[in-house]
C-alpha angles and dihedrals in degrees: 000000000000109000128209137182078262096051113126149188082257083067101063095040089062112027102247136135093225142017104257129107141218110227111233094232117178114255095349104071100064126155093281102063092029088061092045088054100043091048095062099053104274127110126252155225146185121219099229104162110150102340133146118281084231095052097052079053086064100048098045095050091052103041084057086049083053097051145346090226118124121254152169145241124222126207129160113222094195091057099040128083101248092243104052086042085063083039088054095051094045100056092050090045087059088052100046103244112188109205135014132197133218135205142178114007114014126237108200089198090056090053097040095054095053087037086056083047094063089248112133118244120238106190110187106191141165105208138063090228090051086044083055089050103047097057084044091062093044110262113174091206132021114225104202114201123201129214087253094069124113130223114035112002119206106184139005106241123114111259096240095047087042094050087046092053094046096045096055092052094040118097079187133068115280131223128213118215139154122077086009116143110121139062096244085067103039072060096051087048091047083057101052092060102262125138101224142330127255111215115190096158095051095047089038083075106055132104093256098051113111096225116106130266090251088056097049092041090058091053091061102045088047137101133211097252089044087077126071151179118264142146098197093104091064114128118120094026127078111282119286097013107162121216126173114236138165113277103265139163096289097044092043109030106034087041105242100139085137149072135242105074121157112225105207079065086052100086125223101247111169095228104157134012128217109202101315096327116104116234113200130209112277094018116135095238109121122208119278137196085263099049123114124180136050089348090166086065098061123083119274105202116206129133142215089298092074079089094075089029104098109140139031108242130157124275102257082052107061079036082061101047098046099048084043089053095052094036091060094044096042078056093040091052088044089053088045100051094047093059095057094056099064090046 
C-alpha cells in the first residue's frame, strides 16, 4: 500500500492508498468506474439498490478481473423488497464480498447478518440519531452525509457541522461526504476530525461513470444553486424521500421546488426505457448510458460540488486532482505554521 501525508487509519481499515471514497450510486457506480477508482488509490464501491442478485454476479466478477483492490456493495434496505433484499445479501455473502455499505433507515438485522459474515459495515447516514443507530447496530465506519449532497438526501444539516457533530459522538472513523470534489474540502474534512471524504458528483462526471452523457453534461454546465431539494421523483423509494437534482422541466416548470408530495397523487407515466425496463415519470431512476426516451425529464442527481465540476476526465484523474489539491495546501499549512512558530 502506497502512504501519503494523507494517509489514514481509514486506510488501513479499508485497504486504500488514500482516504476518498466512490459513492455507490445506483446505477452509476458500476465496475468500470469502481475499478478506476480503486486503481488509483481510492476506495470503491459498487451501486447495487435493487438489482438483480445476477447481476450483481456479473459486477462483482468484472470489477475483480479489473483489480485486486478491495471494495464494497451498496444496497438500501429501505428501498429494496425484502426478498430481493435477502436475495441481494446472499448472493454477496457467496462471493465473498468484503464490505457492504448502508445507507437511510437502518436495519440493524441487515447489518448484524454481514457483521456475523466477517464483512465490514459502512453506515451512511443524515442524522445524529441514525448515526446512534448505526454504531448501535454495529457499523465499522460512519459515513456522514451533509445537506449539500446530491442524489438522496437523508437530513438537513451542513456537511461540515454534521461531520463535526458525528465525530465527536463515534468511537469509530468517520467519513465526510455532501458538496465534496476538490482537495481544499477532503482538508477541511481531515480538520474536523474526519478520516476521509466520499465524493459520488465529482466521479459521476467522468468518463467511467455509467450515467449517461446528457447527466454528466448537465453536471458541468451546472451551478450550486442550480441544484435543489425535492421528493417528487419518488417512486421506488420510501414517501417523501428528498433527494437534491439539477433544476429540470418537472422541478421548474410543474412547481415542485418542495417537499411534501404524496406519491399515490404522482401518476405512473412510461416516459424512458433502459434496456427493456420502463422507467415512469418521477421515478427516481436517472438517467443511465443505456437509457433511451425524455431523458431531461428525469431526474439528474448532483450535488453542491457541480461548482468545481467543469470538465469530463477520467476517474484517476479527478482522483488525482483531488488527493494533489489537499496534499499542497496540508504542506502549505505545515510551512505556515512553522513559520509562526518562530515569529
Amino acid at each position: 500500500m502506497t502512504r501519503t501525508i494523507l494517509h489514514t487509519s481509514l486506510c488501513d481499515l479499508l485497504g486504500c492508498d488514500v482516504p476518498v471514497l466512490l459513492a455507490g450510486m445506483g446505477g452509476v457506480s458500476r465496475w468500470e468506474l469502481a475499478a478506476a477508482v480503486a486503481n488509483a488509490g481510492g476506495f470503491a464501491m459498487l451501486g447495487m439498490v435493487r438489482e438483480d442478485p445476477d447481476l450483481i454476479a456479473t459486477e462483482v466478477a468484472a470489477l475483480r478481473a479489473a483489480t485486486d483492490r478491495r471494495f464494497a456493495v451498496n444496497l438500501i434496505p429501505a428501498a429494496t423488497e425484502p426478498d430481493l433484499l435477502n436475495r441481494q445479501i446472499d448472493q454477496c455473502l457467496a462471493l465473498k464480498v468484503p464490505a457492504f455499505t448502508f445507507f437511510w433507515d437502518v436495519v440493524p438485522e441487515a447489518v448484524a447478518r454481514v457483521k456475523q459474515a466477517g464483512c465490514l459495515v459502512l453506515h451512511q447516514v443524515g442524522t445524529v440519531d441514525a448515526a446512534q443507530a448505526a454504531l448501535d447496530a454495529g457499523a465499522d465506519v460512519l459515513i456522514a452525509q451533509g445537506v449539500e449532497a446530491g442524489g438522496h438526501v437523508h437530513g438537513r444539516t451542513g456537511t461540515l457541522a454534521f461531520v463535526e457533530a458525528v465525530v465527536a459522538m463515534s468511537p469509530v472513523p468517520v467519513v465526510a461526504t455532501g458538496g465534496i470534489a476538490t482537495g481544499a474540502g477532503l482538508v477541511s474534512a481531515l480538520s474536523l476530525g474526519a478520516q476521509g471524504v466520499q465524493c459520488g458528483t465529482a466521479f459521476l462526471a467522468t468518463d467511467e461513470s455509467f450515467a449517461h452523457d446528457a447527466h454528466k453534461r448537465s453536471v458541468v454546465d451546472a451551478r450550486a444553486d442550480d441544484t435543489l431539494l425535492t421528493d417528487v421523483f419518488v417512486l421506488n423509494w420510501p414517501a417523501q424521500a428528498a433527494v437534491r437534482v439539477i433544476g429540470n422541466s418537472v422541478t421548474d416548470g410543474l412547481g415542485y421546488r418542495h417537499l411534501g408530495h404524496d406519491p399515490a397523487q404522482l401518476g405512473h407515466e412510461v416516459i424512458a426505457h433502459e434496456g427493456d425496463r420502463p422507467i415512469l415519470r418521477y421515478s427516481t431512476d436517472s438517467p443511465l448510458r443505456n437509457t433511451m426516451g425524455d431523458l431531461e425529464a428525469m431526474p439528474h442527481f448532483a450535488g453542491h460540488s457541480v461548482q468545481a465540476i467543469t470538465d469530463i476526465v477520467p476517474a484517476a484523474e479527478r482522483l488525482n486532482r483531488i488527493v494533489n489539491e489537499a496534499e499542497s495546501r496540508l504542506i502549505a499549512l505545515r510551512h505556515m505554521n512553522r513559520e509562526t512558530a518562530h515569529v
